[in-house]
C-alpha positions as CSV (number, residue, x, y, z in Angstrom):
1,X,-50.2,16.5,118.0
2,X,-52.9,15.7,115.5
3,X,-55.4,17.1,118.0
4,X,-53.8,20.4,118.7
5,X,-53.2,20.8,114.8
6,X,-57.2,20.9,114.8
7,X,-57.7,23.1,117.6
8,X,-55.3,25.4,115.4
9,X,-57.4,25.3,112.4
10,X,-60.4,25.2,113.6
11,X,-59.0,28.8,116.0
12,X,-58.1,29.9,112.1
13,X,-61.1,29.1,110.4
14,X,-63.3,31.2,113.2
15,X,-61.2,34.1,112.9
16,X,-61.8,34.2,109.3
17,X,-65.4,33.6,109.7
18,X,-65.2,36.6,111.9
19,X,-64.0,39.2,109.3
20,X,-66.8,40.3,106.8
21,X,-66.8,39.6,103.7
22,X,-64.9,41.9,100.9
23,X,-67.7,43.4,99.0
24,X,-67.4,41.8,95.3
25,X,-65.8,43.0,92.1
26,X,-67.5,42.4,89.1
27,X,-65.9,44.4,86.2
28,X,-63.0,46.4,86.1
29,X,-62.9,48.7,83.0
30,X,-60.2,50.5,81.9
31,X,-60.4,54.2,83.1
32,X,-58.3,56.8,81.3
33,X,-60.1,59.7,81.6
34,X,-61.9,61.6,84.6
35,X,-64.9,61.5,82.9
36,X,-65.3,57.6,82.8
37,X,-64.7,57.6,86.7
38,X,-68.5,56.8,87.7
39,X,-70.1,55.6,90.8
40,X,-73.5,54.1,92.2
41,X,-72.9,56.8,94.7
42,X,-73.3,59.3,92.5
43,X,-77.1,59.0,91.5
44,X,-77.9,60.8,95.2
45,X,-75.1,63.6,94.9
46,X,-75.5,66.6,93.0
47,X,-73.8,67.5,89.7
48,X,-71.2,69.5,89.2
49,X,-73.6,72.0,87.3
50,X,-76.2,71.8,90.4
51,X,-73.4,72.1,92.7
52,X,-72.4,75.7,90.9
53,X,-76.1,76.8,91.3
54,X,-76.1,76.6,95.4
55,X,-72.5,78.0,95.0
56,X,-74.1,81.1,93.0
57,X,-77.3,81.6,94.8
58,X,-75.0,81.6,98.4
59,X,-72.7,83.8,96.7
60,X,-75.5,86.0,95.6
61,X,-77.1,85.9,99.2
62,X,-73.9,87.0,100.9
63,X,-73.9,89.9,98.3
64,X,-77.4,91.1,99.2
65,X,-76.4,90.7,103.0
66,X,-73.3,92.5,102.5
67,X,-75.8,95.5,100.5
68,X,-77.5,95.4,104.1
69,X,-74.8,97.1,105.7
70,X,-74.3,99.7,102.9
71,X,-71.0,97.8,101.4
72,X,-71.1,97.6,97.7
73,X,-68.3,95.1,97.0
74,X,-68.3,91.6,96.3
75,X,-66.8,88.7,97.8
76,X,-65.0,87.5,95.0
77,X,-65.2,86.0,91.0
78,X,-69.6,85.1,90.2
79,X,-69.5,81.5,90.5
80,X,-71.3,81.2,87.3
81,X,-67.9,82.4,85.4
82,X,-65.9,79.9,86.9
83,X,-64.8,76.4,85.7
84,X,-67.5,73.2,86.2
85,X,-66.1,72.0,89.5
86,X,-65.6,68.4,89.6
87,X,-65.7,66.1,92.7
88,X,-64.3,63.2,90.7
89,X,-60.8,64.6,90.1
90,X,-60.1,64.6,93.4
91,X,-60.2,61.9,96.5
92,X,-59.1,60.4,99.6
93,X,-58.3,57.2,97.4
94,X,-56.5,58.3,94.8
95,X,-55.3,61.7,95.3
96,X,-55.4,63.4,91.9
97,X,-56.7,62.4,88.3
98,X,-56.8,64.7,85.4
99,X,-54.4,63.2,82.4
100,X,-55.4,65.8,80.1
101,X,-54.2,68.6,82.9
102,X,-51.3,67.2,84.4
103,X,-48.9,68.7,81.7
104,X,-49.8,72.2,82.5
105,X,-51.6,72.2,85.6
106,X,-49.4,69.3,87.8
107,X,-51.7,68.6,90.7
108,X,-53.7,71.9,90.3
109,X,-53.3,73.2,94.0
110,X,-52.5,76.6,93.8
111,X,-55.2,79.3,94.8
112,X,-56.1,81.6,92.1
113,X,-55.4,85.1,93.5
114,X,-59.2,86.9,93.9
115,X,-59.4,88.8,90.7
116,X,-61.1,92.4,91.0
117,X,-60.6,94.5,93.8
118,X,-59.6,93.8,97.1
119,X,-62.1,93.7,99.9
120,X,-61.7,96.4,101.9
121,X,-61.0,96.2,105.7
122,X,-64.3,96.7,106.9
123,X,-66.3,94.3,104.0
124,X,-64.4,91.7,105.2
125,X,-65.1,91.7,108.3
126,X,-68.8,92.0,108.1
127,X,-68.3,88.8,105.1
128,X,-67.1,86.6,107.7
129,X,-68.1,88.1,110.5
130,X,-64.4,88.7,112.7
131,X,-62.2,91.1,112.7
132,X,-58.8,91.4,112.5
133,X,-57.8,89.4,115.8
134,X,-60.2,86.2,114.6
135,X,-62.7,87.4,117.4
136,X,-66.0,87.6,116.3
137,X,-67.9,91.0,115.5
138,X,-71.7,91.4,116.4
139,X,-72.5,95.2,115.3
140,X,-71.6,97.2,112.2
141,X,-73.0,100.3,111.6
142,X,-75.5,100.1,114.0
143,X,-76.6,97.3,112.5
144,X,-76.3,93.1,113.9
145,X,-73.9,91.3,111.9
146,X,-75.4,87.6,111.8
147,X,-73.4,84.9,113.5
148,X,-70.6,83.7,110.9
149,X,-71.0,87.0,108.9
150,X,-72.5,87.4,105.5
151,X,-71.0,84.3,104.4
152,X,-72.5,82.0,106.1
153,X,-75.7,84.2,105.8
154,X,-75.2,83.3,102.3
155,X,-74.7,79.8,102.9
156,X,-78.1,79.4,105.2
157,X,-80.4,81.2,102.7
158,X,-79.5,78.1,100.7
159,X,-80.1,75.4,103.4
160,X,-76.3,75.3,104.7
161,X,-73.1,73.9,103.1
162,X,-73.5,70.1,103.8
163,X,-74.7,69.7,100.2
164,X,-72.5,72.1,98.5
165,X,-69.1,70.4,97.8
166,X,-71.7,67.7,96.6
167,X,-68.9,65.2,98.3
168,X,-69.9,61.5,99.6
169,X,-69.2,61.9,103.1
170,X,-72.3,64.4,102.6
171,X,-74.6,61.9,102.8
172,X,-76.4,59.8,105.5
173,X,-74.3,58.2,108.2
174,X,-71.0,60.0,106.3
175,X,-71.8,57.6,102.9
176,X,-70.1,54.7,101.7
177,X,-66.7,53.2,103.6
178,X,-64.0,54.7,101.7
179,X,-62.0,51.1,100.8
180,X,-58.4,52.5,102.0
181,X,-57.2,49.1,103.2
182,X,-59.1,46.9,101.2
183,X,-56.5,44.4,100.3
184,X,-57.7,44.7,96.7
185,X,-56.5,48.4,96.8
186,X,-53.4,48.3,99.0
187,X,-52.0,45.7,95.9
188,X,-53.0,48.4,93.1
189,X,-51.5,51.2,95.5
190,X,-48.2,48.2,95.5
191,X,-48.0,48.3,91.8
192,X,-48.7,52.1,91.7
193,X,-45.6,53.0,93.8
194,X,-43.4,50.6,92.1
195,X,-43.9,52.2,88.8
196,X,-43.4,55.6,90.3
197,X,-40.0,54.7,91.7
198,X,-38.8,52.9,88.5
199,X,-39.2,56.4,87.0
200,X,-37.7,58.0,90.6
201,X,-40.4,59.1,92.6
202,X,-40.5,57.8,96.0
203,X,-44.6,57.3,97.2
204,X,-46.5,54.9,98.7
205,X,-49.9,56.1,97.9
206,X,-51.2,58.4,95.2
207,X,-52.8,60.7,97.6
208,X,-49.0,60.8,99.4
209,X,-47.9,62.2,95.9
210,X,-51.2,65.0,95.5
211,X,-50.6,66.1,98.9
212,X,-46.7,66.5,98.8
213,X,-46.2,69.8,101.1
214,X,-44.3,71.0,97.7
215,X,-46.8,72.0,95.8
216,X,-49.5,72.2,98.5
217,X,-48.1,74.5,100.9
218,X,-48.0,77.6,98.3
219,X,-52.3,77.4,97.6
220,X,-52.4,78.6,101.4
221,X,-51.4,81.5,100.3
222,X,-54.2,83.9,98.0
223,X,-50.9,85.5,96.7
224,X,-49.5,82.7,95.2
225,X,-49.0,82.3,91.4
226,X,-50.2,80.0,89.2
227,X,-46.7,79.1,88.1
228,X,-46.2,75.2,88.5
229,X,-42.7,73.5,89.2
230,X,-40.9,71.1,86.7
231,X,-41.0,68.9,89.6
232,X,-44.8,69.2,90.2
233,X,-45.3,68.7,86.7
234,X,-42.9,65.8,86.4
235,X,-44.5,64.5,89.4
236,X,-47.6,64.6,88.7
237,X,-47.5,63.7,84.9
238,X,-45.7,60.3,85.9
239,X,-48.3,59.8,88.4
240,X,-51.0,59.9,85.5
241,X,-49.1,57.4,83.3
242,X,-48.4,55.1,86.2
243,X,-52.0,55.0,87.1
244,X,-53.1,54.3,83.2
245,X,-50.4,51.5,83.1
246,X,-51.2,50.1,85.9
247,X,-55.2,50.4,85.6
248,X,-55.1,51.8,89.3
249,X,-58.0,54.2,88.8
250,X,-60.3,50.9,87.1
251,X,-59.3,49.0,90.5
252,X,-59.9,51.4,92.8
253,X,-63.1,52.8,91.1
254,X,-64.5,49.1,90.5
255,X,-63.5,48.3,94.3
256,X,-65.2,51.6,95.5
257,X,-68.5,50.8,93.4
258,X,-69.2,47.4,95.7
259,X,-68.9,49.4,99.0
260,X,-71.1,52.2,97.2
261,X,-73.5,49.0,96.3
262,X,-73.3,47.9,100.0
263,X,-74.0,51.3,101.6
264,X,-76.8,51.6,99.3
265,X,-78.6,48.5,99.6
266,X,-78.2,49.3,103.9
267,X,-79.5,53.2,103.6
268,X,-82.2,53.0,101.5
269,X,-84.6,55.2,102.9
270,X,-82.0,57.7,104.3
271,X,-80.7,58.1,100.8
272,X,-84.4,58.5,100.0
273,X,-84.7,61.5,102.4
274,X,-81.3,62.9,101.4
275,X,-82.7,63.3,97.7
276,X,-85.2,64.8,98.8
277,X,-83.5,67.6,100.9
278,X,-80.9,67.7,97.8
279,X,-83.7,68.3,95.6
280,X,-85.3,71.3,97.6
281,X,-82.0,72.9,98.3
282,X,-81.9,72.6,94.4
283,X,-85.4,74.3,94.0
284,X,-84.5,77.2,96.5
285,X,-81.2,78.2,94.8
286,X,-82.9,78.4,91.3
287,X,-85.3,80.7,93.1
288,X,-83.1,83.0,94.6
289,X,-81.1,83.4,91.2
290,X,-84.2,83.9,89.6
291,X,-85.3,86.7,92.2
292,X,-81.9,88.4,92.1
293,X,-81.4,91.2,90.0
294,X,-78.5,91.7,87.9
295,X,-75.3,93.4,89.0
């Protein structure tokens, strides 16, 4: 008995060996606000600001394109008069994080309708380069319509989109591990849900709660309002608190910032070469914002 009680252990103690290890947690501050949710990560992604100046110089591209083919209008709102977008309010991890929004905004999915006027038939067609069936057009006016239309015309005159939403899976080998069933997070996701259900909402995640087809399924649509539900507010505002009382967002964040550590010390000179594309891309949307002329 003794002997197979060792065999049993031992069996035990190789399987644990087997697992890596849990990248360590230092510190974990208290976040309350979506501007103390920082990463190691985020030294080799653009800022929000850099990410709006490829935004506008695509945009500004596809507008020239769209000149090309003797169409005046543009495809959409200037980029440069829109809010700072920020990558940090939203994630895979934890779904939605803006306390100072939540009130007013709930989870802030619903698409702004375009505002000026609407694109006529034939503009957007040549934009994206299909017409009305989804098939895709080759000739307008005698002229080629590049593959993807004028949008992604737009969005190759400033090296592609890979860099653009300025997300982590952008960078090499698809960035750090996203810690979804790290057992440190599953138990703050635990404590999460429980304080959600004490107040009556039924979640297991915070990204179950950001992603309810309530609120998300209208922002399909460009017609929809901007008119928020009590129960996307209530939802959403409870979600805030529970995350603050909780510390959620200090777990997750602090547990995210090892794997960022990790995938950092392993990718060293890929990150190296990333900055440096990131950079360029940079360079050549100043440029072309520089060389347009004002509309």
């Amino acid at each position: 008995m003794a002997a197979a009680t060792l065999v049993v252990v031992l069996a035990g103690c190789g399987a644990a060996a087997d697992r890596p290890a849990l990248p360590p947690v230092r510190k974990i501050a208290a976040i309350t606000r979506v501007d103390q949710v920082v990463r190691p990560v985020d030294a080799y992604l653009p800022t929000g600001e850099q990410s709006r100046i490829v935004e506008r110089a695509a945009y500004m591209s596809s507008i020239k394109c769209l000149k090309g083919f003797g169409i005046s209008q543009v495809p959409g709102p200037d980029p440069a008069t829109d809010e700072t977008w920020r990558r940090d309010v939203r994630s895979q991890l934890y779904g939605y994080f803006a306390p100072d929004q939540a009130a007013t905004k709930g989870y802030d999915a619903v698409v702004m309708p375009p505002s000026g006027a609407r694109m006529s038939d034939a503009a957007r067609r040549v934009y994206i380069g299909r017409d009305d069936t989804g098939a895709a057009i080759s000739e307008f006016r005698g002229k080629t319509v590049p593959r993807g239309g004028c949008l992604k015309a737009g969005l190759g005159a400033v090296g592609g989109s890979l860099l653009l939403g300025a997300d982590a899976s952008a960078l090499p080998g698809g960035g750090p591990k996203e810690p979804l069933h790290d057992p440190r997070v599953v138990d703050a996701e635990h404590k999460w849900s429980a304080c959600m259900k004490a107040h009556g909402f039924v979640y297991a995640t915070p990204a179950d709660a950001y992603m309810d087809p309530r609120w998300r399924a209208p922002a399909m649509s460009t017609q929809s309002s901007v008119t928020h539900s009590r129960a996307e507010i209530a939802t959403a505002t409870t979600d805030m608190a529970c995350k603050q009382s909780t510390n959620f967002m200090g777990i997750t964040v602090a547990v995210q910032s090892g794997y960022d550590k990790q995938y950092i010390t392993a990718t060293t000179a890929g990150l190296a070469r990333f900055k440096e594309r990131l950079d360029k891309q940079i360079a050549m949307a100043k440029k072309i914002i520089a060389d347009s002329k004002p509309e």
